[in-house]
matplotlib code that plots the C-alpha trace (Angstrom):
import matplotlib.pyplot as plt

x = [40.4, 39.9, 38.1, 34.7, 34.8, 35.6, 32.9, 30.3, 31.2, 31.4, 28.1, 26.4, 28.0, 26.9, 23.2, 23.0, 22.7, 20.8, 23.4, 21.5, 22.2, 25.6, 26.3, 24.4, 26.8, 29.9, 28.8, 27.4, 30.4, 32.4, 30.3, 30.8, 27.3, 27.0, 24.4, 24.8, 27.1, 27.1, 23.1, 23.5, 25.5, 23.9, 20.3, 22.1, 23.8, 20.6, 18.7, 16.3, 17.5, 16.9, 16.3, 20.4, 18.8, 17.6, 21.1, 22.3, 20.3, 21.5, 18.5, 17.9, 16.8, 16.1, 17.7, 17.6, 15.4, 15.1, 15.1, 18.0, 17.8, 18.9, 21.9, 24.8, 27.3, 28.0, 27.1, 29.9, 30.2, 30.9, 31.2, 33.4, 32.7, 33.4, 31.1, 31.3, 30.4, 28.7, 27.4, 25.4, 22.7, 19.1, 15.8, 15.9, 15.8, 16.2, 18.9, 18.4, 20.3, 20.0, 21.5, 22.3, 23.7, 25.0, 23.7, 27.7, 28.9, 29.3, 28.7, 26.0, 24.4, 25.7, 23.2, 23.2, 25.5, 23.7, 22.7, 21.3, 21.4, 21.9, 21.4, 24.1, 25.5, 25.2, 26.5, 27.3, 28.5, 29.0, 31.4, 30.9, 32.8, 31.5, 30.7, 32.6, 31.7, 34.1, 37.2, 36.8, 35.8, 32.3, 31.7, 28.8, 27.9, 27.3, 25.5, 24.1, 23.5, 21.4, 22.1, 20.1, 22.6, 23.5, 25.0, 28.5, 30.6, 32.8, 34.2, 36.0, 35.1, 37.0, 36.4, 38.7, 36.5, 35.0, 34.9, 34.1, 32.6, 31.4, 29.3, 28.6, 28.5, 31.0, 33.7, 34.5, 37.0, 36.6, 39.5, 38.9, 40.7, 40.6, 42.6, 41.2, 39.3, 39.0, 38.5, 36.6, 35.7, 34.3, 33.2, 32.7, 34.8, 37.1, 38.2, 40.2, 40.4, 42.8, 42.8, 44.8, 44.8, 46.5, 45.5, 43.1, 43.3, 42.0, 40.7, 40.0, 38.5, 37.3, 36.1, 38.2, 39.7, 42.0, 44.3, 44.6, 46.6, 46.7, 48.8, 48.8, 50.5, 49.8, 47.8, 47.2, 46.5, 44.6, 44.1, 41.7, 41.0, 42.0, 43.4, 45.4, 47.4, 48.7, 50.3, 50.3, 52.8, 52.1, 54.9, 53.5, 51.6, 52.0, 50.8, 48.6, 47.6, 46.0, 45.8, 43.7, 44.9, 45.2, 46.6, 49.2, 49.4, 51.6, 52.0, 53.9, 53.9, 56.2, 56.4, 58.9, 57.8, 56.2, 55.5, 55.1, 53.1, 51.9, 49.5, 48.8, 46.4, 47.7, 48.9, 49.8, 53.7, 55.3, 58.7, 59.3, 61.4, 61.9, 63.7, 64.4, 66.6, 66.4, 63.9, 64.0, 62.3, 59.9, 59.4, 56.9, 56.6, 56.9, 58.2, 60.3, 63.8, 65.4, 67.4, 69.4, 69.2, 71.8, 71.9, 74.5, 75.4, 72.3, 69.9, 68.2, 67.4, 65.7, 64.6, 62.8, 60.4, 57.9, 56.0, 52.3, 48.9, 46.5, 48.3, 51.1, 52.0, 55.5, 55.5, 57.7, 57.8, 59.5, 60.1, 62.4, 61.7, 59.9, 59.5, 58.5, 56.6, 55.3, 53.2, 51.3, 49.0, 48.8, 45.8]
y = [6.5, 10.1, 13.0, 12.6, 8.8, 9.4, 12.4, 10.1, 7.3, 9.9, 11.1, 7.6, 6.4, 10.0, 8.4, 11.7, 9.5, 5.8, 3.0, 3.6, 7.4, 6.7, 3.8, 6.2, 8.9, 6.9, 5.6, 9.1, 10.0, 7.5, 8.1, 11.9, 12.4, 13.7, 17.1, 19.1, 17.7, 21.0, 21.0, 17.0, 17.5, 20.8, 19.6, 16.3, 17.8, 19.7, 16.3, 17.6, 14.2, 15.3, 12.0, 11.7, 10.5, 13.9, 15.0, 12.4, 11.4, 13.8, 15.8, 13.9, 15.5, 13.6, 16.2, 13.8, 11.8, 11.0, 8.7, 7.6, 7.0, 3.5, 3.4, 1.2, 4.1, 4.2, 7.2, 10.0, 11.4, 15.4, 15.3, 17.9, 18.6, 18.6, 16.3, 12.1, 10.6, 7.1, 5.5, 2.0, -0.1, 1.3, 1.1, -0.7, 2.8, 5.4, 8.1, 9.1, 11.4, 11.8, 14.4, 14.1, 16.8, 16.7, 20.3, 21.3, 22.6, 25.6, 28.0, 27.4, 24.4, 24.6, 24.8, 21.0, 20.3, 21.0, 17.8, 17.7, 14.6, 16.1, 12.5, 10.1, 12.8, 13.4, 16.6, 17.5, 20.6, 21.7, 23.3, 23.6, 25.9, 26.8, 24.4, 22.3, 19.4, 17.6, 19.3, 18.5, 20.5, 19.5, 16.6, 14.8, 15.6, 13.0, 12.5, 8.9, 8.5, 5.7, 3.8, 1.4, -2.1, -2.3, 0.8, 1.3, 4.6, 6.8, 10.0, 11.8, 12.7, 15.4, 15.6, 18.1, 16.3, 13.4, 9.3, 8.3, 5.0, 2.6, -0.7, -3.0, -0.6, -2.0, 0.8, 1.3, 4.4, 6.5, 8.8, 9.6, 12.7, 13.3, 15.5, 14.1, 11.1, 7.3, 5.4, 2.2, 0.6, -2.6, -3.7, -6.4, -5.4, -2.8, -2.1, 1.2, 3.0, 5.8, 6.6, 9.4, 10.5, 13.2, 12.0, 8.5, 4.8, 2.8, 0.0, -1.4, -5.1, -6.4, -10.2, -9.2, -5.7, -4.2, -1.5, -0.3, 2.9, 4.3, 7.4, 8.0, 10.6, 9.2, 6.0, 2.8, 0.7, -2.7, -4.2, -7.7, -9.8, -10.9, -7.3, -7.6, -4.5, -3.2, -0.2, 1.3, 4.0, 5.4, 7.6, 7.1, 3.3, -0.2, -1.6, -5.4, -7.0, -10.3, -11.4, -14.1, -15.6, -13.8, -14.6, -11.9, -9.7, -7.3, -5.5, -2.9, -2.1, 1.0, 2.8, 4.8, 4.2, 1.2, -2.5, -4.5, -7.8, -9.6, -12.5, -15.0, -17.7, -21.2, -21.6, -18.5, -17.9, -15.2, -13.7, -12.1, -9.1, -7.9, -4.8, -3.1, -0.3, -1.2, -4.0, -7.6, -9.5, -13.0, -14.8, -18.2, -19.8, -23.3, -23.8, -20.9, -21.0, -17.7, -16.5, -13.3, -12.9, -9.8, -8.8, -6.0, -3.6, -1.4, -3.3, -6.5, -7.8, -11.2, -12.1, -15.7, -17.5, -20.5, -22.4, -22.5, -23.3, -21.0, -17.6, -15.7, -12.5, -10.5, -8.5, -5.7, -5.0, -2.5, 0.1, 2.3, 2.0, -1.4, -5.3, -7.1, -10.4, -12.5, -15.7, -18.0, -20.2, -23.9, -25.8]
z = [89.9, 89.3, 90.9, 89.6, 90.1, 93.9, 94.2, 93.1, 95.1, 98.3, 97.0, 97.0, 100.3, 102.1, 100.7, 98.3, 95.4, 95.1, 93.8, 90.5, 89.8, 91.0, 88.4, 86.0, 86.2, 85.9, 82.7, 81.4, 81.8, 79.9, 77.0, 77.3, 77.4, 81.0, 80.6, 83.9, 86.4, 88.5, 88.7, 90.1, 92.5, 93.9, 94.0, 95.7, 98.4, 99.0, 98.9, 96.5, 95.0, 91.1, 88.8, 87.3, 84.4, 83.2, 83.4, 81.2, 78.5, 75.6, 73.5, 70.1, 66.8, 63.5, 60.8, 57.6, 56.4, 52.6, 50.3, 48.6, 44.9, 43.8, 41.1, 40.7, 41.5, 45.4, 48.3, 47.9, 51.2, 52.0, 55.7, 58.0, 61.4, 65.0, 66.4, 66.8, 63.0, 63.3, 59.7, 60.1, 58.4, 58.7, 56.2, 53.2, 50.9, 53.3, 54.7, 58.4, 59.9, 63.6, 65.9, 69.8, 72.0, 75.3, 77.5, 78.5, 81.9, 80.6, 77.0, 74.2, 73.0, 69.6, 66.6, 64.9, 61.5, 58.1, 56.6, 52.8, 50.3, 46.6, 44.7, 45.3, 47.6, 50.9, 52.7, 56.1, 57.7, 60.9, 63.6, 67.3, 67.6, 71.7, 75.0, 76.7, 79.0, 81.9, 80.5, 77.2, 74.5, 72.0, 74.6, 73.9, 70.2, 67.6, 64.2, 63.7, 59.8, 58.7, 55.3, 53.5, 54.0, 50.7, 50.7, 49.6, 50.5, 48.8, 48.8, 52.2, 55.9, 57.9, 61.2, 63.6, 66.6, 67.9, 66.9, 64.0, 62.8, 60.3, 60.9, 58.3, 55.2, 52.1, 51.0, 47.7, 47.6, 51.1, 52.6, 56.7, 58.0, 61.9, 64.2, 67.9, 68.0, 67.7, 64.0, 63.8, 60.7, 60.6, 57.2, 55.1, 52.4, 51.3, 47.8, 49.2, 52.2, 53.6, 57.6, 58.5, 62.7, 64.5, 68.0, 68.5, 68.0, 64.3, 64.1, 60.5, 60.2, 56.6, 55.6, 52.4, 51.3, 49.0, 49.8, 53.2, 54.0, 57.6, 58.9, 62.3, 65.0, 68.1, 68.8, 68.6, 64.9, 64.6, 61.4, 60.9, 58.3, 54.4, 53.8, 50.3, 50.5, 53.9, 54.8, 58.3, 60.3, 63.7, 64.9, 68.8, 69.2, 68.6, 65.7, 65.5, 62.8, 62.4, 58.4, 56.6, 53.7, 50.3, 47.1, 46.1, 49.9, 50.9, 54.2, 55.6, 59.4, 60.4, 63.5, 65.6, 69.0, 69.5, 69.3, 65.6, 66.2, 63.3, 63.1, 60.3, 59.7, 59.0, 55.4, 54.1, 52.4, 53.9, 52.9, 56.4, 57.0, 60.4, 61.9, 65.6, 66.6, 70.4, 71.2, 70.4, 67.6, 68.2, 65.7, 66.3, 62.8, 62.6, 59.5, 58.9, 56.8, 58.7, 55.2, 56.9, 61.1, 62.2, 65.6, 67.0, 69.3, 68.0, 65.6, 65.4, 61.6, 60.6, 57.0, 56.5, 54.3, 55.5, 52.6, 52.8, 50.1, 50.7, 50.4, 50.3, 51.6, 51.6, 55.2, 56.1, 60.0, 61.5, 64.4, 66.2, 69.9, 70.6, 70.1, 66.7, 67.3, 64.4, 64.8, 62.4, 64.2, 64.1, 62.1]

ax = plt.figure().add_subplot(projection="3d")
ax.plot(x, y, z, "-o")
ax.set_aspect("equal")
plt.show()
């Protein structure tokens, strides 16, 4: 528990703040969208007892809304910022593009990101450059950009700041760029996507997708679904994956310092190959013909095949630092 968690709890059991405001705060907080804690906490220890709610709800700004012109050719994204980037599903034939900011502890409210649709383009621009908010820098501030659901995405996002997203919209050629901040795509199909991360977790799930490539510094990488062409390297996380069939897959997990687990769906072929510097490897496939297993002073290899009729993949595991687990589940 850290400091704010135990102010607030000493706040609420003092009876400066209701259970409510207390259980607000906390979750402000987690969502980095806390406005003023300084003015809280003042007017509570004065038992002015201000609503927490009006510190916490951030101020919200519709900057886009257009219609976007039907064609067969997908959205080409332009987007560089520092804020939080979250694309989703909205009305059938119409771009939104909605703005939230968090009021920071201290500095400028910064002005919102420039948002324009040229066609089957759509441009954003921004940079907070000032205000920070519980010790982090440009807490709080997100663009929500709705797409008509049949919209599919191309083109490249940079963002130097903040999470970004996508819900539900199909990719057809789309490169993310972030420096700090968390990657979640969830899709239902990929034809090609590249995630590269400084600092922040991905997370990439598809019902079916083509080529996957993920680059990552420090965090954590999850991959789900029927991904036909894997490849994934953290230098600082474990990497999971959990693969449906395909006809024809390939997948490459690499990292330095870190776990490798791999999981498969009944059925599917796989010519395994499996390496460790220090760390063990676990292999729990039941009908597996280990071809090559090596294991020394200072490295662990295994190489195998198991037969199966409703995929095939060739999978290449490996790390540095850390344990390699496969499994294939049972029907």
């Amino acid at each position: 528990m850290g400091d704010f968690e135990r102010r607030v709890l000493r706040l609420v059991s003092e009876g400066k703040l209701t259970a409510e405001e207390g259980e607000e705060l906390l979750h402000s907080h987690e969502r980095g969208t806390l406005r003023d804690l300084r003015t809280v906490v003042e007017d509570s220890l004065s038992g002015v007892g201000r609503v927490v709610r009006e510190h916490t709800e951030p101020d919200v700004q519709e900057l886009l809304r257009a219609e976007l012109p039907e064609a067969d050719e997908p959205l080409e994204l332009r987007i560089a910022g520092d804020f939080g980037l979250a694309l989703m599903p909205g009305d059938e034939g119409i771009c939104r593009a909605v703005w939230s900011v968090g009021r920071p502890l201290f500095g400028e409210v910064p002005p919102p990101p420039e948002v324009r649709l040229d066609g089957r383009t759509l441009r954003v621009e921004g940079r907070a450059r000032y205000g920070f908010g519980l010790g982090m820098p440009f807490a709080g501030y997100s663009l929500d950009i709705y797409l008509p659901p049949a919209t599919r995405l191309a083109g490249g996002v940079a963002q130097r700041l903040g999470r970004v997203r996508i819900d539900d919209l199909a990719v057809e050629s789309l490169r993310l760029d972030t420096q700090n901040g968390r990657v979640q795509v969830e899709v239902p199909s990929i034809k090609e996507l590249q995630v590269t991360s400084r600092n922040g977790s991905i997370e990439v799930s598809a019902s079916e997708a083509g080529k996957v490539r993920v680059d990552a510094y420090n965090g954590r990488v999850a991959l789900r679904g029927a991904l036909r062409d894997v490849d994934a390297m953290t230098r600082n996380g474990r990497i999971e994956a959990d693969l449906k069939p395909v006809r024809g897959g390939n997948c490459r997990l690499q990292t330095l310092n870190g776990a490798v687990e791999l999981e498969l769906a009944y059925a599917i072929a796989c010519q395994l190959s499996a390496e460790t510097v220090h760390g063990p490897i676990s292999v729990d496939m039941p009908n597996l013909t280990i071809q090559e297993d090596v294991r020394d002073f200072s490295r662990r290899r295994l190489r195998g095949q198991t037969s199966g009729s409703e995929g095939d993949l060739v999978a290449e595991l490996g790390t540095t630092n850390g344990a390699v687990r496969v499994v294939q589940h049972a029907r």
